[in-house]
C-alpha distance (Angstrom), angle and dihedral (degrees) to the residues before:
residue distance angle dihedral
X1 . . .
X2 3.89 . .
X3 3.89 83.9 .
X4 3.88 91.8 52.3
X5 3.87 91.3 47.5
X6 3.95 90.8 53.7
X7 3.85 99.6 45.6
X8 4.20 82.1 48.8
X9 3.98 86.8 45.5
X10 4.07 93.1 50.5
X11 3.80 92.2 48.7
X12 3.49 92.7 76.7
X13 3.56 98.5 39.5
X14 3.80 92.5 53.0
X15 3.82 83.5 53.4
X16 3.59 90.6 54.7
X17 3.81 101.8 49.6
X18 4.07 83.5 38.8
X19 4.15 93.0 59.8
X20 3.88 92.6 33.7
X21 4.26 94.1 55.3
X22 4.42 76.8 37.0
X23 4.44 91.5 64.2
X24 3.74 96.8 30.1
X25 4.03 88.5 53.1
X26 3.47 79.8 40.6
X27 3.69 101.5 55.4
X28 3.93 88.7 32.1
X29 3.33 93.9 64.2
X30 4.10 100.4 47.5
X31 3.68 76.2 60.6
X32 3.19 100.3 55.6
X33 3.76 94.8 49.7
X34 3.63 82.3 48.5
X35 3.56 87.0 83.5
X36 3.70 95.6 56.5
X37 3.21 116.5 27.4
X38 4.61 142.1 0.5
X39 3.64 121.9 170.2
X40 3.83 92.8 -96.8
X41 3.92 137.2 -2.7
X42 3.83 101.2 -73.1
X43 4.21 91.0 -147.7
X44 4.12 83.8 49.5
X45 3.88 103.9 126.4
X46 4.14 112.2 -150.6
X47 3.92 103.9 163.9
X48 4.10 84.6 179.7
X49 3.44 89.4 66.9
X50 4.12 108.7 36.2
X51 3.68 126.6 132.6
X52 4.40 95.5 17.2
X53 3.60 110.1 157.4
X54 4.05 117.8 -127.5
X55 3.19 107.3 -49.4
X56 4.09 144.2 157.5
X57 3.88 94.3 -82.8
X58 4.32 97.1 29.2
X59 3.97 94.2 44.7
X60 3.52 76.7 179.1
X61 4.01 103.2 33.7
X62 3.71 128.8 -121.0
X63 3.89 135.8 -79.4
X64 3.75 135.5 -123.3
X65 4.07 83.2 -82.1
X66 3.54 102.7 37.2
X67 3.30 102.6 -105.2
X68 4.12 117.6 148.4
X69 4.09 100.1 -104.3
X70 3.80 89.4 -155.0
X71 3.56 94.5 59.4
X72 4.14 83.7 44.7
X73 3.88 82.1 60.2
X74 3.41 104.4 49.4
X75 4.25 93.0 40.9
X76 4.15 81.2 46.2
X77 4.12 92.0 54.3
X78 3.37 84.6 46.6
X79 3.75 93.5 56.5
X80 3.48 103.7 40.5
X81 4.01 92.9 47.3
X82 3.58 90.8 55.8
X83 3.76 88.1 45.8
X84 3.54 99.2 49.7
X85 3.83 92.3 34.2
X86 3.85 97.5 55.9
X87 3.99 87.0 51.3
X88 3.10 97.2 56.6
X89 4.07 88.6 51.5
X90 3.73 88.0 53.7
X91 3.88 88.0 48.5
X92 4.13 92.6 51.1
X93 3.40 106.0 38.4
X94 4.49 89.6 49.2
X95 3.34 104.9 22.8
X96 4.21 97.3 47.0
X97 3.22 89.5 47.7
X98 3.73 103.2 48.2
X99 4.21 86.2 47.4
X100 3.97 86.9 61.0
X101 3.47 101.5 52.1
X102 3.72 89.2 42.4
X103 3.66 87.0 55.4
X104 3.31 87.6 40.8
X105 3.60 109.3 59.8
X106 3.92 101.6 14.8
X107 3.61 121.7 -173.3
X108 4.10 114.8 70.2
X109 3.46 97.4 -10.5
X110 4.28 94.1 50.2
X111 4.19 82.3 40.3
X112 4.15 93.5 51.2
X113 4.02 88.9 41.9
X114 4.14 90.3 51.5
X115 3.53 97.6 38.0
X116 4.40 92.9 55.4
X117 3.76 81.8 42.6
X118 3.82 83.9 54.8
X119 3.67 87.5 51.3
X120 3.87 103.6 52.4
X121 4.15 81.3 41.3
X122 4.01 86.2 64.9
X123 3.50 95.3 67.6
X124 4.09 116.3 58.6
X125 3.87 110.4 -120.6
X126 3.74 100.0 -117.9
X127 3.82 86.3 47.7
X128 3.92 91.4 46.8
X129 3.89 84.3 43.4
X130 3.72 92.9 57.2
X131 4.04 98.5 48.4
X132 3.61 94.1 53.2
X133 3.57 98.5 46.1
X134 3.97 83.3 45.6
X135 3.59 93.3 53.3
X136 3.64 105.1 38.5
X137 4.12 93.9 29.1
X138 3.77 139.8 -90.6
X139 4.46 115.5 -72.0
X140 3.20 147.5 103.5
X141 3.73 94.5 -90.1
X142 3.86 97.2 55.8
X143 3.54 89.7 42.7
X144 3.73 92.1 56.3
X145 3.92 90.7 53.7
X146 3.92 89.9 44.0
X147 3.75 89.3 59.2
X148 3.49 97.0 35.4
X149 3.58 93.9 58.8
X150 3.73 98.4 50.6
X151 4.06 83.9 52.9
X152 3.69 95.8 63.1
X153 3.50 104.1 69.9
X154 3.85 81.9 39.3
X155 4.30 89.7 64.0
X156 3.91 90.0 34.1
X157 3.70 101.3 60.1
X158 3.98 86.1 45.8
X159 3.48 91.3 44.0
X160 3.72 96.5 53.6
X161 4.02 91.4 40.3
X162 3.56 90.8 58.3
X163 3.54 103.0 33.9
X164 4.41 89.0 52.3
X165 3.86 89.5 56.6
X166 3.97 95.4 50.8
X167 3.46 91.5 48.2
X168 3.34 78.8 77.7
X169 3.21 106.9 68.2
X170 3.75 139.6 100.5
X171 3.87 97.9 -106.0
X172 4.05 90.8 54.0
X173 3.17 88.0 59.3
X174 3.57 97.9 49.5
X175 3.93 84.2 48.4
X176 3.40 90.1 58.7
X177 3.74 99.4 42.7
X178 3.70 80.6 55.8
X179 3.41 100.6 62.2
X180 3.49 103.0 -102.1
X181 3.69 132.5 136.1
X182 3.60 141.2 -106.5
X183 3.67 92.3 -121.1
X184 3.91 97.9 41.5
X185 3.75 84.5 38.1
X186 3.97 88.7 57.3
X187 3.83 99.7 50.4
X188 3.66 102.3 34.6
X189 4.07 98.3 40.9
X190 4.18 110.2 14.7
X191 3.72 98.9 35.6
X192 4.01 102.0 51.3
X193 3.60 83.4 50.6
X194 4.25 92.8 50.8
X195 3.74 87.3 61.9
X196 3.21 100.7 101.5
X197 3.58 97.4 38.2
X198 3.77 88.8 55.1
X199 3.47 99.1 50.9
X200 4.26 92.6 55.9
X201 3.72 78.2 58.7
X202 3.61 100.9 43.8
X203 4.01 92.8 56.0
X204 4.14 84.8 50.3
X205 3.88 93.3 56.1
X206 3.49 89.4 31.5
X207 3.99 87.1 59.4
X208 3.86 87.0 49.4
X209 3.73 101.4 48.0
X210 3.67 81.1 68.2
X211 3.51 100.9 45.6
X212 3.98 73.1 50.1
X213 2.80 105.8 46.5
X214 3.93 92.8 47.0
X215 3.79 89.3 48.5
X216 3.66 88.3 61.7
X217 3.63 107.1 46.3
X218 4.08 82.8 54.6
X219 3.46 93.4 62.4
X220 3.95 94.6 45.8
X221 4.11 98.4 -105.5
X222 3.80 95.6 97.6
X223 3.79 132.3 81.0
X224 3.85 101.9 -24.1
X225 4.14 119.1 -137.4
X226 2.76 136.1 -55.9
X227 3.77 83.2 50.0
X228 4.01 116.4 84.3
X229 3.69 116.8 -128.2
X230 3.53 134.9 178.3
X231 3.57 92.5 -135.4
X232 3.85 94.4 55.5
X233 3.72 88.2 43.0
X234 3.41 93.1 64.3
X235 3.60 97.1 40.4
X236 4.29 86.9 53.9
X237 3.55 86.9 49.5
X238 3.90 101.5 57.2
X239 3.74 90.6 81.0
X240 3.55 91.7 51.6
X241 3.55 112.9 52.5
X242 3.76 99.5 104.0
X243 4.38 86.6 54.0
X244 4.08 101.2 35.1
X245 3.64 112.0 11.4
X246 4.00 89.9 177.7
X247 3.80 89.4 65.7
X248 3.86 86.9 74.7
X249 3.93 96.7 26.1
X250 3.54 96.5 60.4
X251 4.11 102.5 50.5
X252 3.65 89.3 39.7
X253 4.11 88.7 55.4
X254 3.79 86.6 46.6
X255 3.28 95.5 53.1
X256 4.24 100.6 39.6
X257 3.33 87.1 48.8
X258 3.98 101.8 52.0
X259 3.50 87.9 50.5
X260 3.63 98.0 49.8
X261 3.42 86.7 50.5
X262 4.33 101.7 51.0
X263 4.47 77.2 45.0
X264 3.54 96.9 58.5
X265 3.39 93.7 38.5
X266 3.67 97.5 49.7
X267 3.73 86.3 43.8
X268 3.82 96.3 48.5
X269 4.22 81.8 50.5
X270 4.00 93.7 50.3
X271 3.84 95.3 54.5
X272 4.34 91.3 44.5
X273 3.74 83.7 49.9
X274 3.78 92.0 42.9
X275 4.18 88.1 49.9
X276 3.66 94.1 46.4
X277 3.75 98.7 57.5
């Protein structure tokens, strides 16, 4: 019976993880042809033809400029996955590695590592976001590194969490017995088995570099024009509503529907990481 109950209880999860990988290869993939190829030139100005509803030539209509807002959707995906993306690079490659060694080695050098994590942790990200792209100016770049650094301690903490309970384990140990290192121990033995622990967090961060990274181009400290963002999209669109709903429908869609997307997916991860140990 308690079998039956947890093959009926997986079903749904399965179809969660399936239809969460489903959008994000979805949305992945508009970004990719992003790079090659949208209907029209999102920065093209045609005054003659702003604010059309959906039609056969704007699947998508036209903004207060003219400019094709499906192509605006696609360039935007393609902006706020690189965005989002690159943070969470920044995140992995410093943060993992700083949760190792803290691991690792323990006493001042774990307690220094935790208590700067503690630090950046203080601030909330969109916050810590804002007054770096404030101090060192609004793009794409800064708002790459803003991200980036609030995903650091993120990966570190998990890092360290996983890597102190497989230290544990029998073939540490044996590592150790051997001769080897804490460090060598850490990368060749703790980390391969982190991997799938990482990547449930990755999708999560990844799913808030958007929000991010969409937060930011709102306020003006994201990608600057010419680029398209969804962030800015929205923000153009507030003043519209009452003339071309769509102009505010159809980024906000985009963007709910990404991050559902990264969430189920980094849900559907967790609980097929959770079953396999």
């Amino acid at each position: 019976m308690k079998a039956a109950e947890s093959r009926s209880g997986s079903v749904p999860r399965r179809i969660g993880l399936a239809v969460g990988a489903a959008i994000t290869a979805f949305f992945l993939g508009i970004a990719l042809l992003a790079q090659f190829w949208t209907p029209y030139d999102p920065a093209a100005l045609s005054i003659i033809d702003k604010l059309q509803g959906p039609n056969l030539r704007h699947w998508f209509g036209t903004d207060q400029l003219g400019r094709d807002v499906l192509s605006m959707l696609m360039a935007g995906a393609k902006n706020s996955v690189g965005v989002a993306l690159l943070s969470v690079i920044i995140g992995v490659f410093i943060g993992v590695p700083l949760g190792l060694l803290a691991a690792a080695r323990r006493g001042p050098i774990d307690e220094l590592i935790m208590r700067g994590n503690d630090l950046i942790f203080a601030f909330p990200s969109l916050l810590l976001a804002i007054l770096i792209t404030a101090v060192f100016g609004p793009g794409a770049v800064n708002a790459i590194i803003a991200i980036g650094i609030f995903n650091i301690p993120v990966f570190a903490r998990v890092a360290r969490g996983g890597a102190l309970q497989l230290w544990t384990r029998d073939y540490c140990l044996a590592a150790r017995v051997a001769g080897k290192g804490p460090l060598r121990i850490s990368f060749e033995h703790i980390l391969p088995n982190l991997i799938g622990l990482l990547a449930v967090q990755g999708a999560i961060q990844f799913s808030l570099g958007v929000i991010a990274e969409a937060g930011l181009s709102y306020v003006g400290l994201g990608a600057q024009p010419p680029t398209p963002s969804w962030g800015r999209m929205l923000n153009d669109a507030q003043t519209l509503t009452a003339l071309a709903p769509s102009l505010a429908l159809f980024p906000g869609i985009a963007v709910l529907l990404f991050v559902l997307g990264l969430n189920l997916l980094g849900d559907g991860l967790r609980r097929r990481q959770e079953r396999s140990t």
